[in-house]
KETOR-281210 format. One line per 5 residues: number of its first residue (from 1); their letters; for each residue x negated, y, z of C-alpha. Coordinates in nm, 3 decimals. Layout:
N
NUM) A) X Y Z; ...
! end
This chain:
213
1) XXXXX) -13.650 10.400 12.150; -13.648 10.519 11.805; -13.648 10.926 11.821; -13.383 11.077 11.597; -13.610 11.339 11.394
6) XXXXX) -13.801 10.969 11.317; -13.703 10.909 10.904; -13.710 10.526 10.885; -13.650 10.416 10.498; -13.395 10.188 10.447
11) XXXXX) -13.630 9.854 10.339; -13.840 9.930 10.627; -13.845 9.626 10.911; -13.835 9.738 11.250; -13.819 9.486 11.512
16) XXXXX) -13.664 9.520 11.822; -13.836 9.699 12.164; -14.010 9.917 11.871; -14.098 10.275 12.032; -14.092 10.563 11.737
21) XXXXX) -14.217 10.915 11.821; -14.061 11.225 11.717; -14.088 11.364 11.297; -14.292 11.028 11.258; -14.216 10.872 10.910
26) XXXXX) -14.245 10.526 10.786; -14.182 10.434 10.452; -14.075 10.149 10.226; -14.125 9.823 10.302; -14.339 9.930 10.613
31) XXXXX) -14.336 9.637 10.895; -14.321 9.690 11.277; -14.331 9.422 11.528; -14.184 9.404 11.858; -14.368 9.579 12.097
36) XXXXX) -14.527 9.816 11.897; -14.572 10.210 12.003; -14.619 10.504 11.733; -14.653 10.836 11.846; -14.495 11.135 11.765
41) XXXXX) -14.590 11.335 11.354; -14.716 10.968 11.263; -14.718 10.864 10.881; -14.654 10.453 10.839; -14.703 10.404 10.467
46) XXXXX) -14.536 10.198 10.223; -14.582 9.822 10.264; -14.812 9.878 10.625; -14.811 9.633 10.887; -14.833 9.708 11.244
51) XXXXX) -14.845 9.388 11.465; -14.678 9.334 11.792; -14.781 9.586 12.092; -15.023 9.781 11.935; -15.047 10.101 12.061
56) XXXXX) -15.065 10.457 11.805; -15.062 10.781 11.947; -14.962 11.099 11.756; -15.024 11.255 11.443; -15.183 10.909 11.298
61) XXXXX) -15.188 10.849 10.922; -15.183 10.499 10.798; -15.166 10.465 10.427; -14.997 10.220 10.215; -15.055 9.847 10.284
66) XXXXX) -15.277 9.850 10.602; -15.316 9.589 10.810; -15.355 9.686 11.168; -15.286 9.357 11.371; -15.237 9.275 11.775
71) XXXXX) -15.488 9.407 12.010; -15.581 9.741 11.836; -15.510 10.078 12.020; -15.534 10.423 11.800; -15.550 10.750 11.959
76) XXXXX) -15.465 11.080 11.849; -15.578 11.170 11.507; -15.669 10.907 11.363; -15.637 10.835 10.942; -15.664 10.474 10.859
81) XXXXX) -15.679 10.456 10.470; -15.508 10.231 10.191; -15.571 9.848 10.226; -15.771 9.903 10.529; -15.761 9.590 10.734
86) XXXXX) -15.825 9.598 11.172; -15.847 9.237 11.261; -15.789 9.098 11.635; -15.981 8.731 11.603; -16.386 8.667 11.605
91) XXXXX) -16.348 8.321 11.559; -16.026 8.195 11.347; -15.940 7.893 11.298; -15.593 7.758 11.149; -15.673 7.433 11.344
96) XXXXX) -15.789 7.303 11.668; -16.082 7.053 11.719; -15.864 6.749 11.692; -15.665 6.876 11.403; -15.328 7.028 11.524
101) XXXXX) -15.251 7.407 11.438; -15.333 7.652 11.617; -15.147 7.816 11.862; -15.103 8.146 12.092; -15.298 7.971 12.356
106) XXXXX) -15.591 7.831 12.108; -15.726 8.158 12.065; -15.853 8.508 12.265; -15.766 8.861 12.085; -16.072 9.112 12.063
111) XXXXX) -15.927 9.418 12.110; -16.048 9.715 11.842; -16.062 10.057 11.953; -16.049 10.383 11.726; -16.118 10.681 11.903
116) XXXXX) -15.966 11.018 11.832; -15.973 11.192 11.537; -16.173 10.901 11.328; -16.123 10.786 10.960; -16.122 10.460 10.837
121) XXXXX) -16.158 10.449 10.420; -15.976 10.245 10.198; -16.082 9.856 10.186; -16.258 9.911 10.499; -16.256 9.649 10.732
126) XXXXX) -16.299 9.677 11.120; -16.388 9.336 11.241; -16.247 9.215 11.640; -16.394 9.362 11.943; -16.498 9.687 11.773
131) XXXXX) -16.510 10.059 11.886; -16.514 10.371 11.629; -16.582 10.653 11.819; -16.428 10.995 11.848; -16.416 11.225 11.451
136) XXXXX) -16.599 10.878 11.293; -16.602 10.825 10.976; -16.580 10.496 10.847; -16.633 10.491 10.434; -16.442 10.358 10.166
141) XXXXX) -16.516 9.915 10.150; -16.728 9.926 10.452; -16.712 9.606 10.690; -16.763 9.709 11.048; -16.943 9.470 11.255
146) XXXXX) -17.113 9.740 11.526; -16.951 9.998 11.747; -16.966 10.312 11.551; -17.074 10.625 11.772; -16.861 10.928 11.770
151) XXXXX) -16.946 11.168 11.416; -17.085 10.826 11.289; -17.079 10.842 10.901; -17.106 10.458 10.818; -17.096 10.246 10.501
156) XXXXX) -17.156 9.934 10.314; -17.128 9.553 10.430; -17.252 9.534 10.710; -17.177 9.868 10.775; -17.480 10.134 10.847
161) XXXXX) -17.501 10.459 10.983; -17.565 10.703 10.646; -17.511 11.059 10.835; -17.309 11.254 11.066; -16.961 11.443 11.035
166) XXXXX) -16.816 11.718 11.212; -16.482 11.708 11.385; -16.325 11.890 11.016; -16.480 11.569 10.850; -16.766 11.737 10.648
171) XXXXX) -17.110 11.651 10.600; -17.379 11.734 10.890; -17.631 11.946 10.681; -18.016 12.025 10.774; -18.125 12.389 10.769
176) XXXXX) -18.207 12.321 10.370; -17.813 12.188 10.296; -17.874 11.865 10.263; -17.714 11.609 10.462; -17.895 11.424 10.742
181) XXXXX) -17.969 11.082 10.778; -17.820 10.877 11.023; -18.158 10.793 11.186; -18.147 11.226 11.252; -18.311 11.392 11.597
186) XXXXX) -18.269 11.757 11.621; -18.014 12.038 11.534; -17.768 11.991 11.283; -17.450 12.196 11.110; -17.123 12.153 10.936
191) XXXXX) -17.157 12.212 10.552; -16.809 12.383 10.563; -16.748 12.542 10.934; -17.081 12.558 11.059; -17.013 12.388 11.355
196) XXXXX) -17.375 12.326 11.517; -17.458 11.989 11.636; -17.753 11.824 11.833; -17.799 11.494 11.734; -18.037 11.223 11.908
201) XXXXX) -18.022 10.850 11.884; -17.645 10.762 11.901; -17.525 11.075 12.049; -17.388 11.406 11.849; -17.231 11.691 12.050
206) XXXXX) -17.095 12.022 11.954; -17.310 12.283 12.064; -17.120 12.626 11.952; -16.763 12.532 11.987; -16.593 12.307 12.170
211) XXX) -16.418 12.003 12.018; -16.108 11.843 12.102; -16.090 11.669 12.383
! end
């Protein structure tokens, strides 16, 4: 199931019923669990851990030493940064009540989602039972506790919408340049592409060009 344009470095550990796409790379000291999927043009880096089933589509970057544990699903797109950390548990405990440790059965995964196309920075953390929505951008540190729309620019602990992005990851400017605030109603436009954007409440569409689907 592992493709043979896949490059697997020698000191990476692949367990078995591991599903490798096509020109995907994962490098030293990368971990894979049984059960996990990665797409086709992914990038594992050094010293990443991918935990058992979770599901990566194609073209996903994770950088060196993430943590992306059981129950999280990644689409298309997606670039999850250095030391960023996806947990699968909103209430862990080592122990039970009476004392005993913890087992499979003691406990109920919370499934994260990240949409197409998102970011998450380095540090970041994306706590259980979380969604980041489609060309997101989650910054460097930040400690998701909220579902994160789609073009969401969030940061800080707890994390808190700052802005908007467009789909080429630049800021969402006003018509004076400067970037909007995350509370923004009204027209908005990529500082680079000028992509316009209509953005009310949670919601940012495209308005001149279609994005991705």
């Amino acid at each position: 199931m592992i493709d043979p344009s896949a490059r697997i470095h020698a000191s990476a550990d692949l367990e078995p019923d591991v599903a490798v796409g096509p020109r995907t790379s994962i490098w030293n000291r990368a971990q894979v669990r049984t059960g996990a999927r990665i797409g086709a043009e992914c990038i594992v880096g050094r010293d990443a851990f991918i935990d058992e089933g979770v599901e990566i589509g194609d073209r996903v970057k994770i950088q060196n030493a993430a943590l992306v544990y059981h129950g999280v699903t990644v689409e298309d797109g997606v670039f999850i940064g250095p030391n960023a950390i996806l947990t699968n548990d909103r209430f862990p405990r080592s122990i039970t009540a009476s004392g005993e440790l913890a087992r499979a059965d003691d406990w109920v995964v919370s499934p994260i989602l990240l949409r197409k196309g998102c970011s998450i920075g380095a540090g970041a953390v994306v706590v259980a039972g979380r969604t980041v929505g489609r060309f997101a951008t989650v910054g460097a540190g930040a400690v998701v506790t909220r579902d994160v729309p789609d073009h969401a620019l969030v940061a800080g602990n707890p994390a808190r919408r700052i802005g908007w992005v467009c789909a080429c990851g630049q800021r969402l400017v006003d018509e004076s340049a400067r970037p909007v605030a995350g509370d923004r109603r009204g027209p908005a436009r990529c500082s680079t592409c000028a992509a316009v954007y209509d953005v009310d409440g949670d919601d940012c569409v495209a308005r001149t060009r279609e994005v991705p689907a």
